[in-house]
C-alpha positions as CSV (number, residue, x, y, z in Angstrom):
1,X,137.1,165.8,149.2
2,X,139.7,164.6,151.7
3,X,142.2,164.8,149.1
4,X,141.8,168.6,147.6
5,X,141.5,169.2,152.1
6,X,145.3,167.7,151.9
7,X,146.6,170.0,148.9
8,X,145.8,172.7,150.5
9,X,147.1,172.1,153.8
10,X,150.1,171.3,151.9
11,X,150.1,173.9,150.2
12,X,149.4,176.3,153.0
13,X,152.5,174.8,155.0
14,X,154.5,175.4,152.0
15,X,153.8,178.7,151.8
16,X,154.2,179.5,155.9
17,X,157.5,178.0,155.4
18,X,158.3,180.6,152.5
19,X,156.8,183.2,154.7
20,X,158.9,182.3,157.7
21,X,162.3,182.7,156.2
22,X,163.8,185.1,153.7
23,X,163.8,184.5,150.3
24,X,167.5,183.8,149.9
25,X,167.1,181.1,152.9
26,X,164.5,179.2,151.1
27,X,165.1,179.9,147.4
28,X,161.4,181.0,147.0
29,X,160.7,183.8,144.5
30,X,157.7,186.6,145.3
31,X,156.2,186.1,142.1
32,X,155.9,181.7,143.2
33,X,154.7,182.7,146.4
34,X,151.9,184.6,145.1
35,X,151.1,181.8,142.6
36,X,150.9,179.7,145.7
37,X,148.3,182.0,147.2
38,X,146.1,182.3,144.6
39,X,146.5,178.4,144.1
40,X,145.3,178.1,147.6
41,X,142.2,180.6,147.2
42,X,141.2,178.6,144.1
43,X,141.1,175.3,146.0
44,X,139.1,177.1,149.0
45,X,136.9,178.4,146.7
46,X,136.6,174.9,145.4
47,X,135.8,173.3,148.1
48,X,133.0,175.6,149.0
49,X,131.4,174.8,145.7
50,X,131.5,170.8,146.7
51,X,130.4,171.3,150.2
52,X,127.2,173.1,148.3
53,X,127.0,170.6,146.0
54,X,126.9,167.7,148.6
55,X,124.6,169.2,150.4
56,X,122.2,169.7,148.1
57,X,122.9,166.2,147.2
58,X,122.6,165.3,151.0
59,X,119.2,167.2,150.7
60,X,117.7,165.1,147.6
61,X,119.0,162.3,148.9
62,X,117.1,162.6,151.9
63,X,113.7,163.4,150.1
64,X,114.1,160.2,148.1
65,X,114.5,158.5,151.6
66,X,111.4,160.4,152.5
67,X,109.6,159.3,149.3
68,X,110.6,155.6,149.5
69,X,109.0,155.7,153.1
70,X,106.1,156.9,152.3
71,X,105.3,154.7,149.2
72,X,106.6,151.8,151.3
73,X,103.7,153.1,154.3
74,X,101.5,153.6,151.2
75,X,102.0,149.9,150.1
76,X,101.9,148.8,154.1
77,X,98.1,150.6,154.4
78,X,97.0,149.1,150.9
79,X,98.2,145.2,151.9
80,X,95.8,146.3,155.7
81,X,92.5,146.9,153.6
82,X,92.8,144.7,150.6
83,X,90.3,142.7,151.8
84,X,87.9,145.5,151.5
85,X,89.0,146.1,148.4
86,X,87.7,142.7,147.6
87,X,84.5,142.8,149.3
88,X,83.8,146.2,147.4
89,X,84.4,144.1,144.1
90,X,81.5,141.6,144.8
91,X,78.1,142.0,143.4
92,X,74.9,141.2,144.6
93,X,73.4,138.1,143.3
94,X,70.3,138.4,141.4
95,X,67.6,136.1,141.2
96,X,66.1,135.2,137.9
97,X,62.7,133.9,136.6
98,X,59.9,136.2,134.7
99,X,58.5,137.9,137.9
100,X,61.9,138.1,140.1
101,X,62.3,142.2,141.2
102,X,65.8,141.8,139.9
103,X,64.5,142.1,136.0
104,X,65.3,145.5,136.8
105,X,68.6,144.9,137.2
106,X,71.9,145.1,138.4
107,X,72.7,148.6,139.0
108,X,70.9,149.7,135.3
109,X,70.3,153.1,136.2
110,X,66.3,151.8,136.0
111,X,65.8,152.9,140.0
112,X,66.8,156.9,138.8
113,X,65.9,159.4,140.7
114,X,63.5,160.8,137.7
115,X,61.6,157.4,137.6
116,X,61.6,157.4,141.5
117,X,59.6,160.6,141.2
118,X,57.2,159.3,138.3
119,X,56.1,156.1,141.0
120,X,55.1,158.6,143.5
121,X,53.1,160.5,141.2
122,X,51.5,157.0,140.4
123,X,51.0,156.1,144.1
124,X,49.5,159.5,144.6
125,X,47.2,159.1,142.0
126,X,45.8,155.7,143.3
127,X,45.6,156.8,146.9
128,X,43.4,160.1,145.7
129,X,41.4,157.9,143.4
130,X,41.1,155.6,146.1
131,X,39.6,158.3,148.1
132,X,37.2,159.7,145.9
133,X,35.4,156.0,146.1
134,X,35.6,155.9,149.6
135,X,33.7,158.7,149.3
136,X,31.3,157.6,146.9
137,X,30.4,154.7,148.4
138,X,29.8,156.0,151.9
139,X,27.2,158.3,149.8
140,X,25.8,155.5,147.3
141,X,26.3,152.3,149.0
142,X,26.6,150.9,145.8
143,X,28.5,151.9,142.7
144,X,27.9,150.8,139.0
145,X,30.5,150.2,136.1
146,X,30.1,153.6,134.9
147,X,31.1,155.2,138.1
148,X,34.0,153.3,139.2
149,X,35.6,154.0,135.8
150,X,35.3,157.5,136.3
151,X,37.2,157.3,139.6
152,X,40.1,155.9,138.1
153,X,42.2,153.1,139.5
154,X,39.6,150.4,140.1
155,X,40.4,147.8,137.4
156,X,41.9,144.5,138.7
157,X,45.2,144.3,137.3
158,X,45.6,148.0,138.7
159,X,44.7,147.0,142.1
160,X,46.3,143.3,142.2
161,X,49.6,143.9,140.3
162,X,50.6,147.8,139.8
163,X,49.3,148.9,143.6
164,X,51.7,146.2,144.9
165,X,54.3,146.6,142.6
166,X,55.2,150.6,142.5
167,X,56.8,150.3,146.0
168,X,58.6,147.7,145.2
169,X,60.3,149.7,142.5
170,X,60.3,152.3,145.4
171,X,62.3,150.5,147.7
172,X,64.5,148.9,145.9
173,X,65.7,152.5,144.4
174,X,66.3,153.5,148.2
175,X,67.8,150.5,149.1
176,X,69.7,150.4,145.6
177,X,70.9,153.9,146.2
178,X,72.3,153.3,149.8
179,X,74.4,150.5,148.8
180,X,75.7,152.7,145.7
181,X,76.3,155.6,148.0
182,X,78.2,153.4,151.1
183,X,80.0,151.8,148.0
184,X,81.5,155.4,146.8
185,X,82.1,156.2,150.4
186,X,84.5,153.5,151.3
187,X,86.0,153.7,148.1
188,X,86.7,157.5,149.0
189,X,87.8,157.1,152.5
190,X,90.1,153.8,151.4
191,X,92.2,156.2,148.8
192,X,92.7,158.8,151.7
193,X,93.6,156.0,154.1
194,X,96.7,154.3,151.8
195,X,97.4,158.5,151.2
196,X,97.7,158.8,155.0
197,X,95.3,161.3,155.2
198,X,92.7,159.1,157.5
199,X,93.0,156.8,160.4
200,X,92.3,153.1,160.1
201,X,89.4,153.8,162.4
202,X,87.3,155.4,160.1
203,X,87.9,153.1,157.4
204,X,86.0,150.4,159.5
205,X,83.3,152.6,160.3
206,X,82.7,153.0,156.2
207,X,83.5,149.4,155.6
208,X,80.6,148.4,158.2
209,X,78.0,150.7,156.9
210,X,79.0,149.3,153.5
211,X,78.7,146.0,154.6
212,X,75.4,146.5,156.1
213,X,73.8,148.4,153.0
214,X,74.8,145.5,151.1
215,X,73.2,142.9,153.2
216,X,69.8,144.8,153.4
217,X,69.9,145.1,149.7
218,X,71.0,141.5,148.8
219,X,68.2,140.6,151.2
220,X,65.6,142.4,149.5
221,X,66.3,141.8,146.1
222,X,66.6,137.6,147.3
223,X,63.6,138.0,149.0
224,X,61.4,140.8,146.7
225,X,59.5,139.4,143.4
226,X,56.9,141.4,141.4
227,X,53.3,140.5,141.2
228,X,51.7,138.9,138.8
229,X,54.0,139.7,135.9
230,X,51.8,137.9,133.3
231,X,49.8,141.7,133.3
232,X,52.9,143.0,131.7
233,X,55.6,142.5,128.8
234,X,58.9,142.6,130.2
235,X,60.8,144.6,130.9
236,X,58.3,146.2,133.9
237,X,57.9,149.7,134.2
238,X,56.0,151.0,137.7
């Protein structure tokens, strides 16, 4: 650049000098004059061209500055929040053992919606049946085997085992759900974070309500067995 800047000053000098004096003083033909001029407007021209160019240069250049910074802040945000990344990766531990709640388990898709709705039809049943004798037995005082079949719900391993167990299955879908759900959350609000699209604040209001789902529902499931599984083949369905 600095040297085309210096052949045309040259040249211009050149050709003030030819313009100053006559053209028997300086030797100088018209017709080499004029090929000096046009010389001169093909290197200005020229030099326009390469100032566009290095600007546009200067401009990419710049957004690949830009870029680096940003994957650089991008890789700064990741390193602050790996650790939630790691908790996110841990699972709940299940128990084991024939009547452990966890036989449903881990995450199986067995706590569904659809089968959520098919326990409270269940429980509905067994709290209307369990009306109906309430009734009967304020009338009769006494019922006999003929009538508490035809109320429904009054055998022993209903009562003992199935009564106790549907909500169980109940809360552990609620509870099973909620950890799912703050799970997907912080995942969602982590990838806008290292994006820079969130503040770090909100990522530790997500990564607490995660961490408290998952407590609640690794207490439960250490704490929650079925009843009385010996009623049923495995795998239990309530």
């Amino acid at each position: 650049m600095k040297k085309i800047t210096a052949i045309v000053l040259a040249l211009a000098a050149c050709f003030l000098l030819a313009s100053c004096g006559n053209e028997e003083d300086t030797g100088i033909s018209a017709e080499t004059i004029e090929a000096y001029k046009a010389q001169i407007t093909q290197l200005e021209e020229r030099i326009i061209k390469l100032n566009e160019e290095i600007a546009v240069k200067d401009s990419l250049i710049e957004e690949l500055i830009q870029d680096e910074r940003q994957v650089e802040d991008q890789l700064a945000r990741r390193q602050a929040v790996d650790s939630y990344y790691s908790e996110l990766e841990k699972s709940p531990s299940f128990n084991g053992g024939p009547q452990a709640y966890t036989l449903q388990g881990p995450l199986s898709g067995n706590y569904s919606i659809d089968r959520g709705l098919q326990t409270l039809d269940k429980i509905k049943s067994a709290l209307d049946s369990f009306t109906a004798m309430t009734a009967l037995v304020r009338e009769r005082s006494l019922l006999d085997e003929d009538e508490l079949r035809a109320i429904g719900n009054t055998g022993e391993s209903i009562q003992y085992a199935e009564f106790y167990n549907m909500p169980v299955r109940i809360k552990g879908q609620i509870m099973e759900q909620n950890y799912i759900i703050k799970a997907l959350d912080l995942r969602r609000v982590l990838a806008l974070y290292e994006l820079g699209r969130v503040e770090k604040e909100e990522v530790d209001i997500k990564y607490k309500a995660f961490l408290e789902a998952r407590e609640k529902y690794q207490e439960f499931i250490s704490s929650t067995f079925y009843r009385d599984g010996d009623f049923y083949a495995p795998p239990f369905y309530y």
